[in-house]
C-alpha positions as CSV (number, residue, x, y, z in Angstrom):
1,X,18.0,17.7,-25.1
2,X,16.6,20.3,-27.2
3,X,13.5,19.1,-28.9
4,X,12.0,22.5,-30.5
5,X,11.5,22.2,-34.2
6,X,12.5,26.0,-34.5
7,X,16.2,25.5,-32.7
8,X,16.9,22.3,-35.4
9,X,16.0,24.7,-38.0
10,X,18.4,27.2,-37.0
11,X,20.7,24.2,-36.5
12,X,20.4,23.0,-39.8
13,X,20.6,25.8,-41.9
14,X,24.0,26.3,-41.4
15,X,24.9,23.1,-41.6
16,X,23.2,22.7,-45.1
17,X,24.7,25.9,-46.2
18,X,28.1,23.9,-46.5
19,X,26.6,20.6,-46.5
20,X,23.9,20.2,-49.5
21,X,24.2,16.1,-48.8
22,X,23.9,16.5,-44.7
23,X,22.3,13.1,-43.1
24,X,19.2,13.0,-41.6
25,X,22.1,11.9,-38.3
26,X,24.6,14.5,-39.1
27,X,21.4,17.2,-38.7
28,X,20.4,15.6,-35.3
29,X,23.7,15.3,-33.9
30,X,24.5,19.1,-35.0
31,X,21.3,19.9,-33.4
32,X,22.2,17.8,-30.2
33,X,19.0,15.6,-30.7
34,X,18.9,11.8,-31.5
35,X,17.7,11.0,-34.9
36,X,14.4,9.5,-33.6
37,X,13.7,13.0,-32.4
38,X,14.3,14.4,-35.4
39,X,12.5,12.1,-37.5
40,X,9.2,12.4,-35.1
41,X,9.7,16.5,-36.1
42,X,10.6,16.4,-40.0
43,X,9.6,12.4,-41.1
44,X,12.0,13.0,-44.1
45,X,14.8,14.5,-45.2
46,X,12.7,16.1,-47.8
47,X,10.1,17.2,-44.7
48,X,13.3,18.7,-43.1
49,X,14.7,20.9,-46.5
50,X,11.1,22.4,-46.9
51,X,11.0,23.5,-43.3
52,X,13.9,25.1,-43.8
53,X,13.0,26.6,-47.1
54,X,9.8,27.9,-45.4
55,X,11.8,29.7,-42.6
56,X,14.3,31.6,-44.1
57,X,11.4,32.6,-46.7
58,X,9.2,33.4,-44.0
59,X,11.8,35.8,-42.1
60,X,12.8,37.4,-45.7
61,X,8.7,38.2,-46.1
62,X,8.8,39.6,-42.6
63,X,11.8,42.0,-42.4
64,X,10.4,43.0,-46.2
65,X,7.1,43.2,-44.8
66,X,8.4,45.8,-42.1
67,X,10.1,47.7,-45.0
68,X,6.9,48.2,-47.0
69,X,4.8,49.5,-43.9
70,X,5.9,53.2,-44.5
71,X,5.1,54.7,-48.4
72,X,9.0,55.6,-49.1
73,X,11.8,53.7,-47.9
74,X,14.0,55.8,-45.2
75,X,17.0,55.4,-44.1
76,X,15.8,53.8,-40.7
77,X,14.5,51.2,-43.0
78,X,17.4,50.7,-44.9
79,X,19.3,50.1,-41.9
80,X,16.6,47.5,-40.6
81,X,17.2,45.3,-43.6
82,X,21.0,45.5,-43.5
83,X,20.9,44.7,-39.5
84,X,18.2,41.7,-40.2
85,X,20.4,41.1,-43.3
86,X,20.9,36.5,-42.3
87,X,17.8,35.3,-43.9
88,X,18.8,37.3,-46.9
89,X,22.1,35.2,-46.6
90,X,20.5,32.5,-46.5
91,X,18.0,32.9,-49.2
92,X,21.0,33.4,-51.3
93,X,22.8,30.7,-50.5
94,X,20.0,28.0,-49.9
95,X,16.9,28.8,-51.9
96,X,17.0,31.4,-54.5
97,X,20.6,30.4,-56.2
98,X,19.8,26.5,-56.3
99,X,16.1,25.8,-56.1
100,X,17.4,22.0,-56.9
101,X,18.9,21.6,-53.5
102,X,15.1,21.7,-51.7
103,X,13.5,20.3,-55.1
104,X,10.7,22.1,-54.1
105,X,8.8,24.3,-56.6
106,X,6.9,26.0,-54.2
107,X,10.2,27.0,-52.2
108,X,11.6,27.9,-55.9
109,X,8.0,30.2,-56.4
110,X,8.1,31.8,-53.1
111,X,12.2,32.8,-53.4
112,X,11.1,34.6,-57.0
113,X,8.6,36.3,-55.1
114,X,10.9,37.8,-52.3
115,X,13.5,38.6,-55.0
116,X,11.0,40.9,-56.6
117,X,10.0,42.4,-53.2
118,X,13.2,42.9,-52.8
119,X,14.2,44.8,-56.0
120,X,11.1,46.1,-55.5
121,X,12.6,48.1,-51.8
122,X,15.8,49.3,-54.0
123,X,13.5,51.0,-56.6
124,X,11.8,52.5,-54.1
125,X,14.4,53.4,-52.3
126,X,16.2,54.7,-55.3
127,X,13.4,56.8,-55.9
128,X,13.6,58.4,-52.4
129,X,17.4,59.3,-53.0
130,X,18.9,56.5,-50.7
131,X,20.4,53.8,-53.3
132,X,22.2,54.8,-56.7
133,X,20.6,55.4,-59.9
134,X,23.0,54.2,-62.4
135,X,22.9,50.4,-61.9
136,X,20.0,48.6,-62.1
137,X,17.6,47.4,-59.3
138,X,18.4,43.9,-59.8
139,X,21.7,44.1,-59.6
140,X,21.6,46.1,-56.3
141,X,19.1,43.7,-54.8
142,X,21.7,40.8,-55.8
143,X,24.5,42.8,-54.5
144,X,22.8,43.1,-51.4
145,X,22.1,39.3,-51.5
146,X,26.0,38.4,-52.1
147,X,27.2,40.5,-49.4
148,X,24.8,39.5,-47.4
149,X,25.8,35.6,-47.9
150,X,29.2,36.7,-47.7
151,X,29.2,37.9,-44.3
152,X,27.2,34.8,-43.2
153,X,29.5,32.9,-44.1
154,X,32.2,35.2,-42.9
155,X,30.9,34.8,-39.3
156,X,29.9,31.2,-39.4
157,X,33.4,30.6,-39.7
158,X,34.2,32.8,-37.3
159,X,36.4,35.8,-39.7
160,X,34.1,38.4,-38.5
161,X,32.0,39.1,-35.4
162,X,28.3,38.7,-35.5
163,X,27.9,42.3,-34.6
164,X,30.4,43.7,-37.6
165,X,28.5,42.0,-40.3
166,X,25.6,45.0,-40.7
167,X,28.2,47.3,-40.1
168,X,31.1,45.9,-43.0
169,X,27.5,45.3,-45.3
170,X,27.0,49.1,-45.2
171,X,30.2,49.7,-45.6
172,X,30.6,48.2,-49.0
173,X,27.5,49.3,-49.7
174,X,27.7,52.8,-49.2
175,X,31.6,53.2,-50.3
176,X,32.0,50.1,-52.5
177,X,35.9,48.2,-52.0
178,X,38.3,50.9,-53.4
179,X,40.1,53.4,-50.9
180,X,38.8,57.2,-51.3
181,X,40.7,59.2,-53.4
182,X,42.2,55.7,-55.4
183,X,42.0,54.9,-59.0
184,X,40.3,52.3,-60.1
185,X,40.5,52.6,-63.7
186,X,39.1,49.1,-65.5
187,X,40.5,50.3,-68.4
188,X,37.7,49.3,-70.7
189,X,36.0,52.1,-72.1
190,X,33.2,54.1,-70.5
């Protein structure tokens, strides 16, 4: 019987991910744990949504904090946050996008915060030549977000291998979703 606070978290957060309403007994039995055990780690449900909120946030300030050690992104770093892309996911699909579900403003704060870190890595890393210029940080830090989430998701349900997902996010990063060579006229004008 696994009692570790840690291993319910990772339990729980995919189980929230496509379960907002999840029990208190639906988490412990997804976690292999009766619900006594759980209550005697998270007393509430609420106790239980801010522990999670306070993980993935925690891993998103850790990966970004290894990205901000060196002055210019590279495109080792890069590469680190695209392989360490799940707490991105799950910021995405958790925290940032509906703050409501953990009705915690202090979760809600702290996913604004790692947001901006995050744009903040594309402008830098635009600045070193590594992302594109012509769309706006934001928007590739969302990007990044979304196909983060999406690949989650993707493996969670089993479509994709755990080890494909850093590989399929750089992918569609680096070439986008259109063949080489393949026009992909939106017609609207320019």
């Amino acid at each position: 019987m696994r009692t570790d606070a840690a291993e319910v978290l990772e339990s729980a957060i995919p189980l929230l991910s496509k379960d907002r309403a999840a029990s208190m007994q639906t988490v412990a039995t997804r976690a292999g744990i009766s619900r006594a055990t759980l209550v005697r780690l998270f007393p509430t449900r609420q106790d239980l949504l801010q522990a999670v909120a306070d993980k993935i946030l925690d891993d998103c300030e850790r990966v970004l904090s290894r990205t901000e050690e060196e002055a210019a992104p590279t495109s080792r770093t890069l590469d680190e946050l695209i392989g360490d892309y799940r707490p991105f996911a799950q910021l995405w699909n958790l925290v940032y996008v509906e703050p409501e579900v953990f009705g915690a403003d202090q979760a809600s704060d702290r996913a604004s915060v790692v947001f901006r870190r995050t744009v903040s890595f594309v402008e830098r890393a635009q600045k070193a030549g590594l992302m594109r210029t012509d769309m706006p940080a934001p928007w590739l830090a969302s990007t990044f977000c979304s196909i983060a989430e999406t690949a989650w998701e993707l493996t969670l349900e089993g479509h994709m291998g755990a080890r494909q997902a850093p590989e399929f996010i750089q992918g569609i990063l680096q070439h986008g979703v259109f063949a080489e060579g393949q026009p992909h006229d939106t017609g609207r004008p320019r």
